[in-house]
N, C-alpha and C positions, 0 to 999 in steps of 0.2 A: 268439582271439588268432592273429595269422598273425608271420611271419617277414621281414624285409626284410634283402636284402644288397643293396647299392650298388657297382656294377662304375666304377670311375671307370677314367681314361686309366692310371694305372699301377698298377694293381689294385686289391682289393675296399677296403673304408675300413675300418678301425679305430676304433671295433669292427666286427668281421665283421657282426655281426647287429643289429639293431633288433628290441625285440618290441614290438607294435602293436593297439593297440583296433581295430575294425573299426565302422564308422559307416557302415549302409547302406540303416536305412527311412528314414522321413523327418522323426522327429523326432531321429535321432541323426544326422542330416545337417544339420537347422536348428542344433543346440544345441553341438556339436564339442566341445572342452573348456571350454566355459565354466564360470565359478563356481569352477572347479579353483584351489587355492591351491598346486598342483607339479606338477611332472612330473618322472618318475624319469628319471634319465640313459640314457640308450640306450633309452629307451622313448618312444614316439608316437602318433599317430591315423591311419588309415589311413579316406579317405574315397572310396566306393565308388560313383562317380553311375552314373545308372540310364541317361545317355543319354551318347553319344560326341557331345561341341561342346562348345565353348565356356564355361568354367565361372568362378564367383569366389570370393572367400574374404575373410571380414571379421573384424575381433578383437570384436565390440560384444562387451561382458559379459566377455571370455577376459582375466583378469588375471597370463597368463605369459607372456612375451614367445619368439615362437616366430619359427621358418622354417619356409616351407613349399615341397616342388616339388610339382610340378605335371606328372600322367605319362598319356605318351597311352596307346592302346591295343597298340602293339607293345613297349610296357616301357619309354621312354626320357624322359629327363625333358626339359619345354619351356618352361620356366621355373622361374626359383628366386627366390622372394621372400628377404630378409635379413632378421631382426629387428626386426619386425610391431612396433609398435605397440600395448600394453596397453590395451584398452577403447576401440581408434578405428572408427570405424565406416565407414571408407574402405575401398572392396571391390579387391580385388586380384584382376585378372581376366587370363585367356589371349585370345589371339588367334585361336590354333589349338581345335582339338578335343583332348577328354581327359579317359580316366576315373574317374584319380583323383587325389587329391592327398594328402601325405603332409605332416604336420606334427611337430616335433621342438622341442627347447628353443632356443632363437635361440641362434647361433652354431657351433651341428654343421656347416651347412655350408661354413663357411669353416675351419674347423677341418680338416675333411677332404676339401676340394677338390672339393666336388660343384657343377657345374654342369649348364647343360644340353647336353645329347649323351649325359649319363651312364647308364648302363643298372642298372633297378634290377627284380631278382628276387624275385619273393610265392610264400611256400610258407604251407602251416600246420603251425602251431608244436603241438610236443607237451609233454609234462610233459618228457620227457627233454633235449629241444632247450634249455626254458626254463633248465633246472638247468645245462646244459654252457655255456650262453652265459653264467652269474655269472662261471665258471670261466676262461673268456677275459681273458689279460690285457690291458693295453690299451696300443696300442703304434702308434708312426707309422713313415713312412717315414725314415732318416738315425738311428733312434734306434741305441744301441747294448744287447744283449742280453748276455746268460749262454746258452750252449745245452750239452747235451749230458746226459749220463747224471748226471753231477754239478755240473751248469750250471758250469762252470769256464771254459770255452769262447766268448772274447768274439767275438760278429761285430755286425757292420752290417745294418740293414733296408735289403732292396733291393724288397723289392715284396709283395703277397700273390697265391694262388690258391688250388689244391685238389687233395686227392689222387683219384687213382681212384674213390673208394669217393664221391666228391662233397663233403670235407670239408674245412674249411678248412687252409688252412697259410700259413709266411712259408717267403719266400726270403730269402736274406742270402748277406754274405759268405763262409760258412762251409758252406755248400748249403742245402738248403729241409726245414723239420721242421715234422710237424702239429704245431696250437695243440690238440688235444685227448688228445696220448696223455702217457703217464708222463711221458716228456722233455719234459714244457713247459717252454716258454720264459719267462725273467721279466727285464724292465727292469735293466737296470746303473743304479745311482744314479749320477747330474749329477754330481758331487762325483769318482768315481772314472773319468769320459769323457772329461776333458777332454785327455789323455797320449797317447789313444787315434785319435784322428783320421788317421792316415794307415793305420789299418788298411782292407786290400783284399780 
């Protein structure tokens, strides 16, 4: 399993992290998720080509309807397919060179504004990693939060990034708190946001 975090134009996507199958002899490079009847939310296939050019991607047999980008070899992504096609057998191909391709449930990336220019980060994933990333809540940019020692604390999501230590965090309104220590942050419910809009 490895780790994906997607650097977009105003920071990391939410969720922080993607965990990822790794697809890189050559029958788990022909066969991708095929036959699969789900795929779990924040989770993916990470496909690993052996050579830097030019690469394609086809759904034959894949009965979930995915996205896929498509990332060269300095981390950046060059294309972003939308919302493939269940069982089509039309190949989705780069122009450029590129090592790999990342495939997710169709509609993560419009959901979270990934396109190409985006810079997307592989690390490998550990037991500890996999457990902290459940614990992440899940949260956009404009949403409005609870923070603070007693979440009582409403601010606005103005962006994400990282602390020192290389760990995720949001900025808002209210200043920037990791998403992993005691003070997590959780969603204001719709219902009690909507009063709240000229907060700055």
């Amino acid at each position: 399993m490895k780790i994906i975090r997607i650097q977009t134009t105003t920071g990391y996507v939410v969720p922080q992290e993607l965990k990822v199958e790794v697809a890189r002899e050559k029958d788990e490079l022909l066969n991708g998720l095929m036959h699969r009847e789900s795929l779990l939310t924040n989770h993916g296939m990470l496909f690993e080509f052996p050579e830097d050019k030019p690469q394609g991607i086809w759904m034959k047999n894949t009965k979930i309807p995915l996205d896929v980008m498509f990332i060269d070899k300095d981390g950046y992504i060059i294309k972003v397919v939308r919302n493939m096609e269940p069982m089509s057998k039309h190949i989705h191909s780069t122009k450029g060179p590129c090592t790999h391709a990342l495939e997710v449930n169709a509609g993560f990336c419009n959901t979270h504004g990934v396109s190409s220019g985006c810079r997307v980060d592989i690390t490998e994933g550990t037991i500890l990693e996999s457990y902290l990333m459940e614990q992440v809540p899940q949260f956009k940019i404009g949403d409005m939060i609870l923070v603070g020692k007693f979440k009582n604390r409403r601010a606005i999501v103005k962006g994400f990034g990282k602390d020192l230590k290389g760990q995720p965090t949001v900025k808002t309104t209210k200043g920037e708190y990791s998403l992993f220590r005691f003070r997590i942050n959780k969603l204001l419910p719709k219902e009690l946001q909507k009063d709240e809009t000229k907060i700055k």
